[in-house]
Phi, psi and omega in degrees: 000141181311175135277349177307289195320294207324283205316295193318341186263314189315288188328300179314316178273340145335329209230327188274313174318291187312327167290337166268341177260358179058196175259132163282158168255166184278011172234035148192072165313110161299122175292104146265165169210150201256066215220107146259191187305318177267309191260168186219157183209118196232152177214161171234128181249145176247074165317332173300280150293334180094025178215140191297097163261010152184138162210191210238154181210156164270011215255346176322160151296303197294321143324308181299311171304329164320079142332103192159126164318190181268340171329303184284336166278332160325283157332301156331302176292310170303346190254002158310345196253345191258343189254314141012291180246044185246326191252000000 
């Protein structure tokens, strides 16, 4: 497959995604999440103003330090990313 094409459809489907979930605000932040092979990366965003108001990684120390699959570092990141924006 080119890469012109390849990258224009990612955008595209990039851009399609973002128009159904709309933009976040700071009482109601957009969830990215981020997931490679090995790691998960999560941030809560304020579209409005443009700024990252908190995230989360399994790449944490106190996650990292963790035994456990990703299933279970996964879990791990959430509810680090939910006490996060609780406080």
């Amino acid at each position: 497959m080119n890469p012109k094409i390849k990258s224009q459809r990612r955008t595209n489907i990039r851009y399609r995604i973002r128009r159904k979930i709309g933009e976040g605000t700071a009482q109601k932040p957009r969830l990215s999440v981020f997931r490679s092979n090995t790691d998960i990366y999560v941030q809560l965003i304020d579209d409005a103003s443009g700024v990252t108001l908190a995230s989360a990684s399994s790449k944490d120390k106190a996650i990292k330090a963790q035994k456990a699959n990703k299933v279970d570092k996964s879990k791990m990141v959430g509810e680090s990313i939910a006490k996060k924006q609780l406080s």
